[in-house]
N, C-alpha and C positions, 0 to 999 in steps of 0.2 A: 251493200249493207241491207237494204229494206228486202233485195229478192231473199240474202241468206232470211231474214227475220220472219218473212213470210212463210217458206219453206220449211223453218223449223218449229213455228205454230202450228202451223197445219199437222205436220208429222208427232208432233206433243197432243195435239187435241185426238186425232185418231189413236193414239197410245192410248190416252186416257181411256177410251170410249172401250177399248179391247179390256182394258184391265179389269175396267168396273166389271164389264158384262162378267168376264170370266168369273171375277173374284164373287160376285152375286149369286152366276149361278153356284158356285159351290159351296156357299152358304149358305144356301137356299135346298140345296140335296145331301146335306151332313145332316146325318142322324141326331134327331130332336129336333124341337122350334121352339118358339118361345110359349106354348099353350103348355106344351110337356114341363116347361121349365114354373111356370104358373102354379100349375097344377102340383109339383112337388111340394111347394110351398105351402099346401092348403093341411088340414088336420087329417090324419088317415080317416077319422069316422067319418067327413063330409064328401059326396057325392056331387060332381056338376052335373046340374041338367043338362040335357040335350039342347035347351034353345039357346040356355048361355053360351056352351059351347060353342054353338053355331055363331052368337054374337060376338065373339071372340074372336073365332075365327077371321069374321068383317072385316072385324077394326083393326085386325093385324096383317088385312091383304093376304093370307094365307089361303084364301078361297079360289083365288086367281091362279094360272101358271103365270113358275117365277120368272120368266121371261116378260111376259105380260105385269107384270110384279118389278121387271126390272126398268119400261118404260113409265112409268107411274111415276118411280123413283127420280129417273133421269126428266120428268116432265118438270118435280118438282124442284130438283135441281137449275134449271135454268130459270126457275124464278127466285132461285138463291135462298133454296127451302130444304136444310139437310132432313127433316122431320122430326119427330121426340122421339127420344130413348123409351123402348118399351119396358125396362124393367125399372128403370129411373123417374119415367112419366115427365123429363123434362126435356126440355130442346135440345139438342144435340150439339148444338152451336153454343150452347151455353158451358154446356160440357166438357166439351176441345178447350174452355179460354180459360174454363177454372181448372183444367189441371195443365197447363200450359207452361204453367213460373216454376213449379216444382219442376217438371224435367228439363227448363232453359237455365236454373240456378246447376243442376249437377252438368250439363252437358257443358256450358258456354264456361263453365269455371272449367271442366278436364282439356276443353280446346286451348285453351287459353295459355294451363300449366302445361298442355300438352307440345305445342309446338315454340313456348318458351324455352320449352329441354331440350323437347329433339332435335333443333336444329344444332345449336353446342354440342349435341354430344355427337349429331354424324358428322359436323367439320372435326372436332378431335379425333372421332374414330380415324376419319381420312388423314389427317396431319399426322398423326402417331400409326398407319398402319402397320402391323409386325412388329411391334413394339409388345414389350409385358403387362403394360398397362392397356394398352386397347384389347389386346386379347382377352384381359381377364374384366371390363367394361364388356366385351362384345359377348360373352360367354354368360356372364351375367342377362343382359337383356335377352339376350337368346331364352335364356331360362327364364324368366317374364311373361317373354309371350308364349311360351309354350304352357304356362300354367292357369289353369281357367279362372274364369274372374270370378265365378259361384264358390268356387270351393274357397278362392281366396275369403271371399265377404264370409265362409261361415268359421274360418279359421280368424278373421281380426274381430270378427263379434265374439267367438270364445275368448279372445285374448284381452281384448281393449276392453269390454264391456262387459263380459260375464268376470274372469279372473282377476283384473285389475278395479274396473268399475270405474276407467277414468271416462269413458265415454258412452252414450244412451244406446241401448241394445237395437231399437230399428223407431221408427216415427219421424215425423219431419221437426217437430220444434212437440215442448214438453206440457202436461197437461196447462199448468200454472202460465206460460206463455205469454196472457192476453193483462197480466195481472205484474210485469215484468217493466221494467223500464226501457227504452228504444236501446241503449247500449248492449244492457242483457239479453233483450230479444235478441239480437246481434249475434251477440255468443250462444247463447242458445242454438243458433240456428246452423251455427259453424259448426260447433260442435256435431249434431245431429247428421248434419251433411258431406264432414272429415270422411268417411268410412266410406259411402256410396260413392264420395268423387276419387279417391284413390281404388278403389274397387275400375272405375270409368276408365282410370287414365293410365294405370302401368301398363295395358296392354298394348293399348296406343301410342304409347310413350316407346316400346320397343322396337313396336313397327314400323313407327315412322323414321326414328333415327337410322335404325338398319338400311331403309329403303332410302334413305336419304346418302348412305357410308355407303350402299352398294353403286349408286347414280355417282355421288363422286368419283370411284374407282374410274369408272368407264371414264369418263370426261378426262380425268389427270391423264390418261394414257394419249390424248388426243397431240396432235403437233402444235397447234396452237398454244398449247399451255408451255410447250416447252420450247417456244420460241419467247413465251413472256416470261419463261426463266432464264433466258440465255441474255435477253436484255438485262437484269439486273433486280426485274422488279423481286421485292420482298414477298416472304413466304407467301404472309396474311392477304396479301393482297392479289397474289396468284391465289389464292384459295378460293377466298370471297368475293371477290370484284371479276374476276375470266372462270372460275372452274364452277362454283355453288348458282353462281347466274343459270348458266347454260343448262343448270338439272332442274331448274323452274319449274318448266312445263309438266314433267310425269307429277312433281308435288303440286301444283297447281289443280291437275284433275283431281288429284285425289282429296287435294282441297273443297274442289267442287261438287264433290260426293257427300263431302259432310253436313253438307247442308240439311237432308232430310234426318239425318242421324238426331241432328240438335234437339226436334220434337217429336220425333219415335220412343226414344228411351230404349230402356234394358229393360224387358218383360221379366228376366227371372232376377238382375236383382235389385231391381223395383218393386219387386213380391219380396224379396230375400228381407229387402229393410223396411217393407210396407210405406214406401215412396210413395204419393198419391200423385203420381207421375201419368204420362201418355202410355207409357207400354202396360202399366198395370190397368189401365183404364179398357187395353186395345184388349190384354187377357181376360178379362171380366168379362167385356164384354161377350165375347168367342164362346165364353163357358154358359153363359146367361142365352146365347142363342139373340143378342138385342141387335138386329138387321141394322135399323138405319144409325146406330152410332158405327158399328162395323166401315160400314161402305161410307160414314164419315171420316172416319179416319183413315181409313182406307184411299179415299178420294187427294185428303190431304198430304200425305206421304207419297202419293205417285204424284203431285203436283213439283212436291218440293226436290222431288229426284229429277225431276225434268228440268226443273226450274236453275237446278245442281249443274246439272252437264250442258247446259243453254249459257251459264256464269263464267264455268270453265272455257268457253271455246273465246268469251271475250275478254279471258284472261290472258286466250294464249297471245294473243295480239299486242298485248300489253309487258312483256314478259320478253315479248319476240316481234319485232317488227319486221319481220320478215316472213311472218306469218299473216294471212289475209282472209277477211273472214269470208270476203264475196269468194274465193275461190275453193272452200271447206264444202 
């Protein structure tokens, strides 16, 4: 156990070290910086000086090559110093925590209804296969996930919000909000957030059942299951207790995947409904040219994907004891 643990630190912390650099340099060699982005800002009739510029230049490390620019970073990093947002002038760290609840309220609520569904409906799928009713569930979900989540959110905002009016067109909770009672904030806030988390979760919602309907298939075909048919045992229990067991593990990874998703967000429709979420934060930033939130977030999301498939391998043990993690 400590060599796997060791081994796979080591292998996590050189991942990191590649990512950053890579992802730095290439933010660091996309057309524009943040002086260009400054500068747009300013009135067309005023002119920078040359010294300001130059001071600009400074205080944004921009003087330096980015390479030399990327160990600065990484110096400041290991004193556990993400640096301030340049277009924000605040800490970055402060950053990541306030927008942090907005995309763990739309994600952890779609995980939640998400693999509340899918797993009923890929044991039905597999119970009923070749049936009229699975086909026309499976045909359904199939069309789910085949249709995109952006176009969905600009067809339920036309629907729910523009033509009906029963629901808020995009924002997280309503001007009046602060001025509401904890029940109404409540609603209020469901309300606001119905649209973004079904936006989140049909997709996922199809994927996983499917992926779940197609691991059953394989497993029921196995001898084992149809020797614990030949005993007598009941459907339910050939289903879920010897066949849904055994497909653990592929849902387990994928389990462990999700992890970094929870505080990535959805860039376009975290923009779609003006979520003041992590992805809208990660796109801002991108367009703003602001380095160290970038490689902030950036930092964060290769952590938690590591951190995902490091979860998973001590799932599979879990799941499967016949799986060992010293020997992975």
């Amino acid at each position: 156990m400590l060599n796997f643990l060791i081994r796979r630190l080591a292998i996590a912390l050189l991942t990191l070290l590649l990512i950053t650099f890579v992802v730095y340099g290439l933010i660091r060699n996309t057309p524009g910086n943040p002086l260009t982005q400054e500068l747009s800002r300013l009135d067309p009739g005023k002119v920078m000086k040359p010294e300001d510029f130059e001071r600009l230049n400074k205080i944004y490390g921009l003087d330096k090559p980015w390479y030399v620019a990327y160990g600065t970073w990484l110096g400041n990093l290991a004193q556990f110093d993400l640096g301030r947002s340049f277009s924000r002038k605040r800490p970055v760290v402060d950053l990541i925590t306030e927008r942090m609840y907005p995309t763990l309220l739309l994600s952890i609520s779609s995980l939640c209804i998400t693999y509340l569904l899918a797993i009923p409906l890929g044991l039905f799928a597999s119970a009923r296969s070749g049936k009229v009713d699975e086909r026309i569930s499976s045909t359904l979900l199939y069309m789910l996930y085949s249709f995109p989540s952006f176009v969905a959110a600009l067809f339920l905002q036309l629907y729910f919000a523009v033509r009906l009016g029963w629901l808020p067109l995009f924002g997280m909770v309503s001007d009046n909000h602060e001025h509401m009672s904890s029940w109404e904030q409540t609603v209020d806030l469901f309300r606001h957030a119905l649209l973004p988390v079904t936006c989140y979760t049909y997709g996922s919602l199809a994927y996983y059942s499917r992926f779940i309907r197609a691991n059953m298939h394989e497993v029921l075909r196995q001898d084992y299951i149809r020797t614990a048919r030949a005993k007598g045992l009941g459907p339910i229990r050939v289903l879920v207790r010897h066949a849904f067991r055994n497909t653990l593990i592929p849902l387990v990874t994928l389990m462990g995947l999700t992890l970094p998703a929870l505080l990535s967000g959805s860039i376009i429709i975290e923009q779609i409904f003006t979520w003041p979420g992590m992805g809208r934060l990660y796109f801002e930033s991108i367009r703003e040219r602001d380095y160290p939130t970038i490689m902030g977030l950036t930092l964060m999301f290769s952590v938690l994907t590591l951190a995902g498939q490091l979860l998973a391998d001590f799932m599979y043990a879990v799941v499967d004891p016949r799986v060992r993690l010293d020997d992975r």
